[in-house]
Structure formats: C-alpha cells, structure tokens
NUVO-121775 format. One record per residue: residue in three letters; x, y, z of N, C-alpha, C in turn. Coordinates in steps of 0.2 Angstrom, whole numbers, plus 5000, padded with zeros to 4 digits. Example, Ala and Ser with C-alpha at 12.3 -4.5 7.8 and 13.67 -1.06 7.14 Angstrom:
% NUVO-121775
ALA506649725039506249785039506649845039/SER506449895035506849955036506450005039/
//
This chain:
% NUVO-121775
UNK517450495028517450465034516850475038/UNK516450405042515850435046516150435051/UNK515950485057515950485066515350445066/UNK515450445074514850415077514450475078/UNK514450545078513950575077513550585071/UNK513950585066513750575058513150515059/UNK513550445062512950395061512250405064/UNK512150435070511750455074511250505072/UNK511650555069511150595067510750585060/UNK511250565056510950525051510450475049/UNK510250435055509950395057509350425059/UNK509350475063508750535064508250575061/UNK508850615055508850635052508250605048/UNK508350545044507850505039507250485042/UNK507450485052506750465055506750375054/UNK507450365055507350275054507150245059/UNK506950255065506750215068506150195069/UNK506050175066505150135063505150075064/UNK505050045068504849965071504149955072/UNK504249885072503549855076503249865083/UNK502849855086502249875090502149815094/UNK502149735092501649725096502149665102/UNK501949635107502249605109502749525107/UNK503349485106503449445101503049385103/UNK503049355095502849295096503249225100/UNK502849185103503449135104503949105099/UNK504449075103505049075096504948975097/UNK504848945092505048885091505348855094/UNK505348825102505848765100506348805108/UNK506148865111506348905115506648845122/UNK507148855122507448825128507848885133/UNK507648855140507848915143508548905146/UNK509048965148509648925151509548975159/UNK509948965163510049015171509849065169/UNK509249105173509249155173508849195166/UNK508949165160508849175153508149135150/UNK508049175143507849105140508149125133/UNK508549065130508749065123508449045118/UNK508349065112507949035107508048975103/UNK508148945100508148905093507748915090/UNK507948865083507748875079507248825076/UNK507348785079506648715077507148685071/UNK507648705070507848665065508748635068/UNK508948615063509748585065510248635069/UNK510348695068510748745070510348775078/UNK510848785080510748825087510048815092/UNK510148735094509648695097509748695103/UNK510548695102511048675109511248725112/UNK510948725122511248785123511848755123/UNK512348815124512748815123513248795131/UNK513748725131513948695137514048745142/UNK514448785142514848835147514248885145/UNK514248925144513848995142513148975143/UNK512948935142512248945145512248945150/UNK512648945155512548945162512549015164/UNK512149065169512249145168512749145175/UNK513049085178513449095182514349095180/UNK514449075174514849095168515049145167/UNK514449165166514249235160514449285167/UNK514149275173514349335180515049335179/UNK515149295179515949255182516449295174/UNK516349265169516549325163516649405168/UNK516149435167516349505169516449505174/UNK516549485181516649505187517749495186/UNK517749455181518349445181518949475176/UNK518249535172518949575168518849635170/UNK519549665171519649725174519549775170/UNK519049815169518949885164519249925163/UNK519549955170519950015171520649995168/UNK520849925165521449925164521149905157/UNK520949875154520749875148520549945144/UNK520350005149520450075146521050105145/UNK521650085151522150095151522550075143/UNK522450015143523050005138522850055133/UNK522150065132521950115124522150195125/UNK521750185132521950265134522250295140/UNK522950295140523350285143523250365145/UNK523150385144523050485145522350495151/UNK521850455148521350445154521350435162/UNK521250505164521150485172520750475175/UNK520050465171519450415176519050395170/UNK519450345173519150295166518250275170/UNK517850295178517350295180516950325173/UNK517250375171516550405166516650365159/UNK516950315158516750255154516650195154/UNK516350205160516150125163515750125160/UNK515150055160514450035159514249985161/UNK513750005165513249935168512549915163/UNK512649955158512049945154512249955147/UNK511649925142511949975134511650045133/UNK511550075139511650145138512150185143/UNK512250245139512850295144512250315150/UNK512750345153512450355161512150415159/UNK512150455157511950505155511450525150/UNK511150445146510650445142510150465146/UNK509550495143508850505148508450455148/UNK508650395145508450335145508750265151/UNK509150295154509550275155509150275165/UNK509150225171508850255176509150195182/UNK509850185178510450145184510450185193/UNK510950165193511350105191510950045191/UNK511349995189511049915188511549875190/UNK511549875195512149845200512149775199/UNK511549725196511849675193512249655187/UNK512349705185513049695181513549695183/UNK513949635183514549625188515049675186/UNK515549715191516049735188516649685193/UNK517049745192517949705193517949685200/UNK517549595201517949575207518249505207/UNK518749475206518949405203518749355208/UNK518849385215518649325220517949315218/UNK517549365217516849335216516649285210/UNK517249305204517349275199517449195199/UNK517849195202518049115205517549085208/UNK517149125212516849095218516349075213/UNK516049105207515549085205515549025201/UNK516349015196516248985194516648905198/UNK516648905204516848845208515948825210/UNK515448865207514948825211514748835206/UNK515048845200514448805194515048765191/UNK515448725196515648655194516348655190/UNK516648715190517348745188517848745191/UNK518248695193518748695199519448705197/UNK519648755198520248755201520948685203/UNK521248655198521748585200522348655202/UNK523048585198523548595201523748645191/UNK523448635187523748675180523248735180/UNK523448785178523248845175522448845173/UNK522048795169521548815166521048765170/UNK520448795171519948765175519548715172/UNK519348645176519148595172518348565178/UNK518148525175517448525178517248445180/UNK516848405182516948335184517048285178/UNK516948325173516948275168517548275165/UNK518248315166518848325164518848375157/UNK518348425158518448475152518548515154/UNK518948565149519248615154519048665149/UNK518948725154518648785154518948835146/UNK518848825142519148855135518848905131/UNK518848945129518048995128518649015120/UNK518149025114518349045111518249115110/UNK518749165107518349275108518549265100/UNK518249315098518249335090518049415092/UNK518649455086518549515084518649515079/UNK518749585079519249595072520049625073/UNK520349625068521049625069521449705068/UNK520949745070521149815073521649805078/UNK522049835080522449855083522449865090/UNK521849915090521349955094521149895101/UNK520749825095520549785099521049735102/UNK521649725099522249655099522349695106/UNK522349755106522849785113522449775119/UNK521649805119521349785124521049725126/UNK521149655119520949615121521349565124/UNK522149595124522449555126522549575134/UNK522449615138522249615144521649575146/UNK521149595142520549565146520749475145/UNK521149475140521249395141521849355147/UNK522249395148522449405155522249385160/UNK521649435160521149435166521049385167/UNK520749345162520249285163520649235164/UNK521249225160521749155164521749185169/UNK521849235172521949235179521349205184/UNK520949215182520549175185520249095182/UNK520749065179520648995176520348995169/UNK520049035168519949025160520249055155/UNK520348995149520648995144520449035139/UNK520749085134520449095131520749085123/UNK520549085116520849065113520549115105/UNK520949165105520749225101520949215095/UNK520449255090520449235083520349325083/UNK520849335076520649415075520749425069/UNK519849415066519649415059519549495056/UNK519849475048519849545046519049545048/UNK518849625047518249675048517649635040/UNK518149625035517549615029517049525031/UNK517649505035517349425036516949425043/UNK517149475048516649485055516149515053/UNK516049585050515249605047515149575042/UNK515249535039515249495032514349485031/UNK513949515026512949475024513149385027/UNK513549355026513649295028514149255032/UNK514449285034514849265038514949285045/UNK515249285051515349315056514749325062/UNK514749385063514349385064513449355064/UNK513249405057512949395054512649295054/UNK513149265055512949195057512949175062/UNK513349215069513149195073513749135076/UNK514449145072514949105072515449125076/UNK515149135082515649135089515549125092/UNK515849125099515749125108515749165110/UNK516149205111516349275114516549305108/UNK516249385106516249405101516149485103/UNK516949515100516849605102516749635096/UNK516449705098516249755092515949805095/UNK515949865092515449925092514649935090/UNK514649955097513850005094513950065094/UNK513550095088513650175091512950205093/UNK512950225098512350245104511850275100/UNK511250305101510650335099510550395103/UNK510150435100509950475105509250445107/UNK508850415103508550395105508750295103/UNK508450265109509150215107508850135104/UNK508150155101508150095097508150035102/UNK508349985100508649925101508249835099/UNK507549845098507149785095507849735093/UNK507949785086507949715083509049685086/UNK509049705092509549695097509549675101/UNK508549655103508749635110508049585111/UNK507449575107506849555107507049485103/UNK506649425105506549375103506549365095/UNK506249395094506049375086506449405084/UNK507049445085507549475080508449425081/UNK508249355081508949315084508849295076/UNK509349295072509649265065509849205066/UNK509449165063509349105063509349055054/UNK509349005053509248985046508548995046/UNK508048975049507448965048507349045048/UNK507449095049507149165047507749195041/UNK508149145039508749185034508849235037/UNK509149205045509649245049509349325048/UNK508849335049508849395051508849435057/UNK509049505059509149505066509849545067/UNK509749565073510449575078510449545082/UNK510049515086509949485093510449415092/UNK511349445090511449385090511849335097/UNK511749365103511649305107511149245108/UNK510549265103510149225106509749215114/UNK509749285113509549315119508649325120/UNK508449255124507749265122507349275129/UNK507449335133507149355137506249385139/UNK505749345141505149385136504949435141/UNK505349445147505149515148505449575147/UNK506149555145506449605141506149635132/UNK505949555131505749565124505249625124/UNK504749585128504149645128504149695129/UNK504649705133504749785137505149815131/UNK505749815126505849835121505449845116/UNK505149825114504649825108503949885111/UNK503849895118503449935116503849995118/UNK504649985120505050045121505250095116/UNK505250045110505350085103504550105100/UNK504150075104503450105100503050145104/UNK503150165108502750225113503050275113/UNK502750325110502850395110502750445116/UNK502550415122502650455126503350435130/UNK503650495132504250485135504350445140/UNK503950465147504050445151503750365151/UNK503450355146503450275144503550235144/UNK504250265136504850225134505250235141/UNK505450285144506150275149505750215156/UNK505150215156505050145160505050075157/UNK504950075151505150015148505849995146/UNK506350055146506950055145507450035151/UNK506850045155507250015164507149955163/UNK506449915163506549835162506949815160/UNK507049825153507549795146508149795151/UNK508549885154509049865155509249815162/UNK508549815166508849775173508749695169/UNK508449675165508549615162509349605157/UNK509449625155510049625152510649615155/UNK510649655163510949655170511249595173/UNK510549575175510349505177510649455172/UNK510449465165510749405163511349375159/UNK511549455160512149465157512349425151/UNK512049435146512149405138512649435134/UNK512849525136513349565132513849585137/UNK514249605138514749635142514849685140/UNK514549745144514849835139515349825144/UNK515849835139516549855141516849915143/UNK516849965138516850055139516550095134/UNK516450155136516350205130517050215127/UNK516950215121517550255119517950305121/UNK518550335121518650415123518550435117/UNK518450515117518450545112518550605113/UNK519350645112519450705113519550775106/UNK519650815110519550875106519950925110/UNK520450975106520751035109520651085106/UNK520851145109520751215106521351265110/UNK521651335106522051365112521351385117/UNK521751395120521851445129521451505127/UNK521651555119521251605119520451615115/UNK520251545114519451515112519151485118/UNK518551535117518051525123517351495119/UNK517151455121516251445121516151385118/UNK516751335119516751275115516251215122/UNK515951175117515151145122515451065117/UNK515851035121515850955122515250925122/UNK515350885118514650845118514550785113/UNK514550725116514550645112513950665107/UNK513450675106513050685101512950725096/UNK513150785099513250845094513750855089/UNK513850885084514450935080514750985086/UNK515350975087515551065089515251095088/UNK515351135083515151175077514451195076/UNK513851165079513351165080513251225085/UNK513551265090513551305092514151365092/UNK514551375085514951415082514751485083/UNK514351505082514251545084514351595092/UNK514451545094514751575103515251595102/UNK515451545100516251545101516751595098/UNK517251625103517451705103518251685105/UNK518551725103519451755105519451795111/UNK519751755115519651825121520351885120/UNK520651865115521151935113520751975108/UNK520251965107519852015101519852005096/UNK520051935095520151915087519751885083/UNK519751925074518951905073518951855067/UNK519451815067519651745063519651695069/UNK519451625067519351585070519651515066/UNK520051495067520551425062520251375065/UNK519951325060519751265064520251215061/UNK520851165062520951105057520651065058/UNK520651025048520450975048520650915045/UNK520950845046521350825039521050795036/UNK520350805035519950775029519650855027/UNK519550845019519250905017518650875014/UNK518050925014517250895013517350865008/UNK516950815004516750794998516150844993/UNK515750855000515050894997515050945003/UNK514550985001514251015007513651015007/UNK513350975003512650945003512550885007/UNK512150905014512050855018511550785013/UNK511250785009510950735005511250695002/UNK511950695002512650654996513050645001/UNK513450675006513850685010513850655017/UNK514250595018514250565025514850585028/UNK515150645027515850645031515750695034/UNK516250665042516150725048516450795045/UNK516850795042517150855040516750905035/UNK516050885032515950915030515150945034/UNK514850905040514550925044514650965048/UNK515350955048515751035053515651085051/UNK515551105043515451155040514851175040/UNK514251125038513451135036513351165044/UNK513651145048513251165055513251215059/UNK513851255054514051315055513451355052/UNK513351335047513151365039512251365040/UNK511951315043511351295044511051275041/UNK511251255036510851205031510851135031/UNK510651105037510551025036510151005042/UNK510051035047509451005051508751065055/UNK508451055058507951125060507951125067/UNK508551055073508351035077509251015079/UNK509451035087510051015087509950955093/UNK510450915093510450845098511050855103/UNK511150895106511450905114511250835118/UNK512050805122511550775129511150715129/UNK511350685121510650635121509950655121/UNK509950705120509450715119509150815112/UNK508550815113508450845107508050935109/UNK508350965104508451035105508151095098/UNK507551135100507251155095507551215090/UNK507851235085508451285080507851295076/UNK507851295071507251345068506451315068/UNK506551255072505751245072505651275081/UNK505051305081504951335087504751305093/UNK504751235091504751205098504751145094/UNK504851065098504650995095503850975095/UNK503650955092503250935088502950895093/UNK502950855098502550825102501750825103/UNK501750755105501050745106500750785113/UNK501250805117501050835123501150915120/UNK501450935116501351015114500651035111/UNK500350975110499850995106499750995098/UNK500350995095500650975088500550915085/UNK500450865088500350785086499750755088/UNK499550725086499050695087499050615084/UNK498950565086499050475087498450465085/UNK498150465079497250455079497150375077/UNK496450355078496250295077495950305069/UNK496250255064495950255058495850185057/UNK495250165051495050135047495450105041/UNK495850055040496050025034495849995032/UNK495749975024495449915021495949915015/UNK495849845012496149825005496249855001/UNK496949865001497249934996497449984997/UNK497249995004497650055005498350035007/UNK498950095007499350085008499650085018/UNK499850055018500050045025500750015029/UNK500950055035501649985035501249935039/UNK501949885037501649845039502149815043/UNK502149755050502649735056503349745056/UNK503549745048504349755049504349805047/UNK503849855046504049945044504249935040/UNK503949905034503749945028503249965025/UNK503349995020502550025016502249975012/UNK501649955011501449895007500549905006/UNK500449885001499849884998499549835006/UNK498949845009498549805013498149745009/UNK498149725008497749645005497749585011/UNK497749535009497549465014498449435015/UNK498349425021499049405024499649455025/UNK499349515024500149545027499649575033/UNK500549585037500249595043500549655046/UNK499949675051500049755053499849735062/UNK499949805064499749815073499049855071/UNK498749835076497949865076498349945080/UNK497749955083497850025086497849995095/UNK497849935097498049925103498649905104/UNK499049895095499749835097499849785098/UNK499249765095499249695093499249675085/UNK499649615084499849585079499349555074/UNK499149595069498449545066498649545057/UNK498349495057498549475048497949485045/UNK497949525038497349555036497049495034/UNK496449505035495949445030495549485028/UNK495549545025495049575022494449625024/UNK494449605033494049645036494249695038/UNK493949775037494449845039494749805046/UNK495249845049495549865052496049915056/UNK495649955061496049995066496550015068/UNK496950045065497750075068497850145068/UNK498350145072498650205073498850275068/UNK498750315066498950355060498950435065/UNK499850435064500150515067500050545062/UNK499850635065499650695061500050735064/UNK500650775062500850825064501350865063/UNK501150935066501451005061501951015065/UNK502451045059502851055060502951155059/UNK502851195065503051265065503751295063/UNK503951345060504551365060504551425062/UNK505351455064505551525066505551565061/UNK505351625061505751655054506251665052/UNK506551665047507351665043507451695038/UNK507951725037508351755029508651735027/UNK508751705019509251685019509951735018/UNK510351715016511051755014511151805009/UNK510651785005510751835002510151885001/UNK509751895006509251945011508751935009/UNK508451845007507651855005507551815010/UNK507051815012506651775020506451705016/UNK506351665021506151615021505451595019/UNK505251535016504451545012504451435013/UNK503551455015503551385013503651355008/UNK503851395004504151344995504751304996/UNK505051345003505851315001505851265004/UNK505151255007505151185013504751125007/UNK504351155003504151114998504851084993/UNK505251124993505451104988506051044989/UNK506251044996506650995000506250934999/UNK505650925002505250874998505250854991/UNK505250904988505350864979505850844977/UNK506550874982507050844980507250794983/UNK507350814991507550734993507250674992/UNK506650674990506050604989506250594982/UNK506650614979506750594971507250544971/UNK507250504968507750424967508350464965/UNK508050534959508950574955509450584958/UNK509050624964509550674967510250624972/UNK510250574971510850544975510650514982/UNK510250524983509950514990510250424991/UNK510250424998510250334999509850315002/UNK509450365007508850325008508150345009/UNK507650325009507150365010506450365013/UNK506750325018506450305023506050365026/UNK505950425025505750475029505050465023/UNK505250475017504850515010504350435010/UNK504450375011504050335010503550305014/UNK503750355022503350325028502650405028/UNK502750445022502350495022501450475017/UNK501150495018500450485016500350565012/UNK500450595017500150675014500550725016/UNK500650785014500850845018500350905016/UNK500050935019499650995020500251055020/UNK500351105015500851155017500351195020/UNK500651245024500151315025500351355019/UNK499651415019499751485015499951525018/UNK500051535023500151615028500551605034/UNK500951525033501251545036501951465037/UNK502551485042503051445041502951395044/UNK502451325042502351285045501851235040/UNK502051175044501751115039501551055042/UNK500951015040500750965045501050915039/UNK501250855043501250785039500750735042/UNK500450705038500050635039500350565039/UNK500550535043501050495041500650435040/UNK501150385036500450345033500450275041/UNK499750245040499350205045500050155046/UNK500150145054500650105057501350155058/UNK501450195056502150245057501850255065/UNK502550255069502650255074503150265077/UNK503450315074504150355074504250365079/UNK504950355086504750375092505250465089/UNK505350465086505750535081505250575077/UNK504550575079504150595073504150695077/UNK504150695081504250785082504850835081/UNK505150795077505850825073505650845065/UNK505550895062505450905056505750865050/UNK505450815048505650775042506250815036/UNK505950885034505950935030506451005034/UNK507051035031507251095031507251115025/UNK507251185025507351205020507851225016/UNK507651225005508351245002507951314999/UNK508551354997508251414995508051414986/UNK507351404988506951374980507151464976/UNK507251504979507351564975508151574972/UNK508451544973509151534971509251534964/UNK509651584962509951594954510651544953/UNK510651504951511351454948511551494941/UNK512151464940512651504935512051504927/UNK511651464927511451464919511051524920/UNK510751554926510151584926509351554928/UNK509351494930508851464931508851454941/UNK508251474942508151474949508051394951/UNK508251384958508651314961507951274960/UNK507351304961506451264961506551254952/UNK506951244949506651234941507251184940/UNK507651164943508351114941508051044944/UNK508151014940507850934941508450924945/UNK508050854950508550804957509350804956/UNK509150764948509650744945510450784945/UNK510350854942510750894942511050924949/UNK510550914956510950964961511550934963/UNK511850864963512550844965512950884959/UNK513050894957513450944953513551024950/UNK513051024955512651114956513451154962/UNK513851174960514351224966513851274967/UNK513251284967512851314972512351274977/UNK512551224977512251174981512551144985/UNK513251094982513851074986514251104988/UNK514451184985514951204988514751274990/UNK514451314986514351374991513651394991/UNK513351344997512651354998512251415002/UNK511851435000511551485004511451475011/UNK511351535014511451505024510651525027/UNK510451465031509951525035510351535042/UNK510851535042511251495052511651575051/UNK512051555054512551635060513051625054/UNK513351595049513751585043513551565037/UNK514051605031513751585026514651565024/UNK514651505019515451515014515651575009/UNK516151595010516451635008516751625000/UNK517151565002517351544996517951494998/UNK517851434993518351364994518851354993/UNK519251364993519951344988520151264989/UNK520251244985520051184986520651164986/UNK520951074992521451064996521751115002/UNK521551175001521751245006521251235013/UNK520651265010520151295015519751325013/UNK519051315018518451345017518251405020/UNK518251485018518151545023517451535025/UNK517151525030516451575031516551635035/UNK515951665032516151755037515351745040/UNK515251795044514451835048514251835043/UNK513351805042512751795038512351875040/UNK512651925036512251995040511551955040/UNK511151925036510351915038510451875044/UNK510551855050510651795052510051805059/UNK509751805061509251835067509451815071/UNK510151785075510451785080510951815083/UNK511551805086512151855086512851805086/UNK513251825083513851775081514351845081/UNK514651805089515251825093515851835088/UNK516051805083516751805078516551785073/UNK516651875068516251845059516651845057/UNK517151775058517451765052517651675054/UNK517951635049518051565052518551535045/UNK518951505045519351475041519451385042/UNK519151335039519251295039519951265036/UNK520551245040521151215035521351125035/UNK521451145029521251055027522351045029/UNK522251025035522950975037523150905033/UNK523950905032523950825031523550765036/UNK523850785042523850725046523750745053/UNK523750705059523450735064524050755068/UNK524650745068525350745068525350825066/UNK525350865062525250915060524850945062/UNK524250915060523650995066523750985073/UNK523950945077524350965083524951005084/UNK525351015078525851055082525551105075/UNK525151125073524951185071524551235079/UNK524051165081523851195087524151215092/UNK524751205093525351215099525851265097/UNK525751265090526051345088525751405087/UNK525051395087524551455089524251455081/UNK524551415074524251425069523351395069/UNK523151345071522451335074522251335080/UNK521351355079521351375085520951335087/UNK520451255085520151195089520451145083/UNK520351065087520451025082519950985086/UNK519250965082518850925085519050835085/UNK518650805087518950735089518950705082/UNK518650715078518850645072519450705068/UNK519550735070520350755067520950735073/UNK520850765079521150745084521150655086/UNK520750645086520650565087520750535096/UNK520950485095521050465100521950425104/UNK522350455099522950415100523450455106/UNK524150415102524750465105524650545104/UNK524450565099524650645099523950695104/UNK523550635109523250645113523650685119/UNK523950645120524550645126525050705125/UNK525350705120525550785116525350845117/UNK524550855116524050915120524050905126/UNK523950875129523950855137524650875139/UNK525050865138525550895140525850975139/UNK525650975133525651055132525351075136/UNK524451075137524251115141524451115149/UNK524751035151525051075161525451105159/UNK526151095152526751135153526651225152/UNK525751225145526151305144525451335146/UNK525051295145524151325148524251365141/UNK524151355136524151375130523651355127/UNK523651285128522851245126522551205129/UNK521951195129521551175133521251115129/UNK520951045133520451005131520050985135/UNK519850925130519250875134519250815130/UNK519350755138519150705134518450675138/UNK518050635134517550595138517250525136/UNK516650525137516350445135516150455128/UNK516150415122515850475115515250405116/UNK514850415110514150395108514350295108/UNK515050305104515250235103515350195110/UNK515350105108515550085114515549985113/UNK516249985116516549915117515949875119/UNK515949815118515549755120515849695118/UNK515649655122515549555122515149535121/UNK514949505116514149485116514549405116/UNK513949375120514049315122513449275120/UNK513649215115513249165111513149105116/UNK512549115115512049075120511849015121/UNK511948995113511748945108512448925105/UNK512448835105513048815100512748775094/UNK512848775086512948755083512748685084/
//
C-alpha cells in the first residue's frame, strides 16, 4: 500500500523534478474567457469555451457556495477545526511556498453566491434550478469516482449548490475509467471533475498549471493542465518556479501562480485530508508530521514508566525492506528507524540534513550552476527532461531560459556541479563507513537487474568524482538538469563489506540477485539508532540499539506487530498491548472516534489528527468538446 508520504518522498528520492526552463509558447487558437485565458487546440475538440464555465463569475459562484466545513463534516465527523483544512490555494498553509492568504478564493458565502451568478445572467424563477434569458437552465455535470469517501462528501456539496439554483448531475465512475491512459480524465471528459493531489515538499506543478501542458488531440493529450487553464502569467511564473534554484525565487514566483489561480478559480481545493495517529499516554517524543515517517525520529521516543520495549502496530507487514523494490508505508516505517533509505529527513514541508552534513546548496558553497558549451553529440536533456543525444532539432534551454532548437551551432547551458559531504558512520556490525559503500549504491541502483522502476536520478548524471580521503562526492549533472532537489544526495550508502550466506561480500553480487538476498530485504545492516533483530514472518519485526550508532536512542528495543485489521490495533492500543498506531494503520474512519473517546474517558492515549500531504479538489473544465 502507498501513503502519501511514500509518494512524496519517493518522488524526491529519484530527484524527479526535472522540467523545463523556458517561458511557454503560444497555444494555437488561445481564447480567452473572464478573468482567464483557455487554450484550444486549433483542431475540432475543445475550441468551445465552455457555455456556463467559462464565465469566472460561475466558477466564484461554485465555490462561494459550497460549504467546506460541512463537507469536512460528513468525512470527518471527529474533526473540531476543520480551519486547519481549509485552502485558498494548492498549497497547505504551512508550505514554505506557500505566502497567502489569497483571499480571492471564494469561501462559504451563498448570498454572494447568488448575487454573482444573478449578474452573469442566472436568475432565480419560481422552480428550483436557475435558468438564463435564453430559457437554459443552470445544469453542471460533477464526475468522480465511486469511492465512498467521495459519494458522501459530494453529496453535500451537491446540496449546497441546489441551494443556490444549480443543478447538479453526478456520475461516480470506477477509479480504472477516471485515471484511465484514455479515458476520463486523461481526455478531459468532464465539467466538474474531483480527485486528489498528494502535495510536494517541493511542489512542482508545470505540467498542472502552464500552458503548454493542457492534453489536447493535437499534443496526444499530453499534460495535467486538464482545465484548460491557460493563464500566461501564471504559466510563466510556474515554469520558472519549478526551474529556479534559488529559494527565495521559486517562493516569489510561487505567489504569482498562486494569486492567479485565486482570481481565476479554475480548481476548487476543497480540503486537506485528516490524517490521524495514536499512541498510549506512557510514549513520549512522538513528532506529527504530513511529510515525514513517524519513525524517522525513533530514536527519541521513550516510556515514561522505564520501559525498554516499544510496540508499534501494523496491519500491513513489509514486502521488502529494501527501499529500491519496496513502495509500502509499512515497510518505510521500518527502513527509517534502521537508516537505510535516505541521507536527508523532510519535516514541515520542507528538508532536513541526517547523514549528509548540511544540504548541498548553491548558497552553501556546494553547488555551482556553471555556463557550458554544447555541440553535436553530446548528450544532454532536452525541454521535456530527457537525456538525448544533441543533433539538429531537438530542443534544449540555453543558459538564459530560453527555448532554442539546435541547428548545429554550439550552444550555452546550464550544467550543475555538486558535492555531496557526509557524517561519519558505523555500520552494525562495527565497520565505519567508506566511500565504496556510496559507490556501490551507484552500481546497483542505476542497473536495469536490480528491480529498480526508475531511474531518473542515474540517467540525469554525466559524471561522479568520488573522494579518496574522505566521505564525500561531487556529481556533474549532465547540461540542462535543473533539479530544484539537486542538494539532497542522489546516493546513501549500502554496506559494500557485507558477508551474505555463500560467503561472497555484498560489492561482488550482481544487481540481479539483491531482491532476493535476506541480507538485503530482510535483515539489512544499519547506520541509524536501529538495527533488525530478527523477522518472524506474519508475527513481527524486533529492532534493538545499533551499539555503533553515533547518536543516542532513548528505548533499545522496538517490536513491530503485524495486526489483522485496524479494528484490532485499536483495541490492542486501548488495552495497553501497542504503544503507537500511525495513520495508514489507524486511517481515517470510525475506529478514529473510538481513540478520541478513550482518550477524554481514560487519558490513557493520546492523539493527533491534522491536514495530511493529500488533498480534495474540483477542477473545473474550461473548454467543451
């Protein structure tokens, strides 16, 4: 099963944010509606704004007339401020990108609702539904999918909206025909159309919010931009959002994006998600956080009776415990304890230095943005952020960000240089850390055998320099990479001196074989505050205190136990047999309300719900068939 922090990090992880640079081109055939401009396609499909929805006095009138706080209600009936799930934009409030409020995003007022859509020509008779001079009446078609989760919240916001004369007429399509490569979405086959993003820490958004990413026939629908939302000073301001490496850059360009978005109200952020988590009353040091793993700070966390066992349930048990194979939260809950899957923690929305001794930045002095020379042949990405031989006609961004199609004559771009420092470490079983074990994550992860699914990190590289003397390594990244994630180490280490059962150390096993290596998957060596103990597999996973560990770990011992159901590990944790259940065990339903009530009747456990990474929306199609 993925979380939303699984997708997030894993997305980091590989360093997938690689987009283009330059500002977009004009779209063919660009008509503008209120407030907006929407694109077409110069050909038969989506020429026509769209009658009702291209007017952005519509689109106000939409949100000013659905009630949020009650639409949180139906989901999360336990939630008492549903404030810290609000959103005026598609970032949480507490992204560092984030620089609201943006008070033109309407919230809950119906009379303003009304009032807007009576003076774009929507009147009010003596029937239910709103009709206009020409005797049409106000009908909006919604599309989701037929989750449960959404029928129940969207049958209040449909409520809503008759309440204020518009009709609404919902369609709740399985999930394989809404994401469908050709259908649903992806074609652009609604009016009103809900679904989730799950947030970034760094938050991307191009190919969500620019011009040139609307899926259309004539680009064989490529894109997210499926409003048709063709904004060009948002366009512009995204595009150099996602390719400006200095911070204080992207968060000004990230303001534009979002006060146009505001204004033109194309999406409707409905809520954050909730996303809770408990633990008893006698576990301290537990650190809430939409981004992070629990677990990522395991090491704090202590028994205030003096207990030196620590019971986590789970009701998934890991697959792997090699973060290279393995997408499930419940196997990350473990690795993060253990420290074997990233060099860097992501608290906060934002990013946090673990064995690398600081981030990598161009302001630290670590990075460098150099002006390079390319010609024919060399390899390079190219506008959609791939690698490609340079020849005549592919096109690349010079080193100002502009759009140029090679013809042959060198050409100037950008080419990032930068070292990656590390802390020193031991592993588990008492031998220190060397730069081989960071070479050798390189030889495996970039190999097609090892299982890997993607490699977007391994094919945006030109070169790596190791050091000799010491724990650190520079990478060359090849001309055009513009990673706004390039100061997070691409590479952690695996321990290349490691003895597997035949006798052959872990640096002489080809790719191929490490998914099926139990010194790999299951009882991997630790540099972190934990190492495994040993798996019983269906039962539980023991980790104990990694004597080598260079930091201090309050409780050396941990028992991961594998629960049926979340039914059970709540009243395991209300019996005192567990002592946390993080959110994708605990979830977000009824047995929410179960811990909520134990903790006012006995103070024996403790929680936390909040806004998580994920989050509702309305995207609103701009354009009709």
């Amino acid at each position: 099963m993925k979380t939303k922090k699984f997708l997030v990090l894993a997305l980091l992880t590989v360093l997938a944010l690689v987009v283009s640079a330059c500002a977009p081109a004009a779209v063919p055939g660009a008509a503008p509606s209120a407030g907006s401009e929407a694109a077409s396609s110069g050909a038969e499909e989506f020429t026509t704004p769209h009658p009702i929805l291209s007017d952005v006095r519509v689109r106000q009138a939409l949100a000013y007339c659905i009630d949020r706080d009650a639409l949180i209600a139906s989901v999360y009936p336990y939630v008492e401020n549903p404030e810290k799930q609000l959103m005026d934009s598609f970032l949480p409030k507490t992204h560092w990108a984030y620089s609201g409020p943006y008070t033109d995003m309407p919230m809950y007022d119906p009379e303003k609702g009304k009032a807007l859509l009576e003076e774009a020509g929507w009147t009010q008779g003596d029937g239910p539904v709103r009709t206009n001079a020409n005797g049409d009446s106000l009908v909006l078609k919604f599309t989701t999918t037929s989750a449960q989760f959404r029928q129940t919240w969207s049958a209040v916001m449909i409520q809503n909206l008759a309440d204020c004369g518009i009709q609404i007429i919902p369609t709740y399509a399985p999930a394989s025909w809404w994401f469908g490569d050709t259908t649903g979405l992806a074609r652009r086959d609604f009016e009103l159309g809900a679904f989730a993003w799950v947030g970034q820490t760094e938050p991307g958004g191009r190919t969500l919010y620019a011009c040139d990413q609307i899926p259309l026939p004539s680009n064989n629908w490529e894109g997210q931009n499926y409003m048709g939302w063709c904004n060009p000073t948002a366009s512009a301001a995204i595009v150099k959002a996602t390719n400006t490496l200095l911070r204080e850059d992207r968060v000004a360009a990230y303001d534009i994006v979002q006060k146009e978005f505001a204004k033109d109200v194309v999406s409707i952020p409905v809520f954050q998600r909730a996303e809770a988590e408990a633990w008893s009353a006698n576990l301290d040091g537990i650190r809430p956080d939409p981004t992070e793993y629990a677990t990522a700070n395991l090491a704090e966390w202590k028994l205030l009776d003096g207990g030196d066992t620590i019971v986590i349930g789970m009701t998934q048990e890991p697959d792997s415990l090699w973060a290279t194979i393995s997408s499930m939260a419940a196997s990350a809950l473990v690795r993060m304890a253990i420290d074997n899957e990233r060099t860097y923690t992501q608290y906060d929305y934002d990013f946090q230095p673990r064995l690398q001794t600081e981030l990598s930045t161009l302001e630290s002095g670590l990075a460098s943005n150099n002006d390079v020379e390319v010609k024919a042949g060399d390899t390079v990405y190219n506008t959609a952020g791939d690698p490609v031989t340079l020849e005549e006609g592919v096109a690349v961004f010079d080193k100002d960000g502009n759009e140029v199609v090679f013809d042959g004559t060198p050409v100037m771009m950008k080419q990032l240089v930068v070292t990656y420092k590390m802390n020193p470490f031991t592993w588990s079983d008492g031998t220190p850390g060397v730069i081989e074990d960071f070479q050798l994550t390189q030889k495996i992860d970039c190999d097609p055998d090892s299982g890997a699914t993607t490699f977007i990190t391994c094919n945006s590289i030109q070169d790596v320099a190791w050091s000799t003397d010491a724990l650190e390594y520079t990478v060359t990244y090849l001309p055009g990479v513009q990673t706004p994630t390039y100061f997070l180490a691409p590479f952690a280490p695996y321990p290349s001196q490691r003895v597997i059962s035949d006798g052959r150390v872990l640096a002489d096993v080809p790719a191929a074989e490490w998914q099926t290596l139990p010194e790999v998957t299951e009882r991997p060596l630790s540099w972190g505050p934990y190492m495994v103990k040993e798996w019983t597999k269906g039962q539980n996973i023991v980790l104990e205190a990694n004597p080598y560990y260079e930091g201090e770990v309050a409780t050396p011992n941990v028992i991961f136990v594998f629960v049926a159901d979340t039914n059970q590990a709540v009243a395991q944790l209300l019996n005192g047999d567990v002592d946390y259940l993080d959110d994708s065990t605990l979830g977000a339903g009824a047995e929410v309300q179960t811990v909520i009530d134990a903790a006012n009747s006995t103070g024996n456990v403790k929680y936390d719900i909040s806004g998580s990474a994920t989050w509702e929306h309305i995207d609103i199609n701009l354009f009709t068939k």
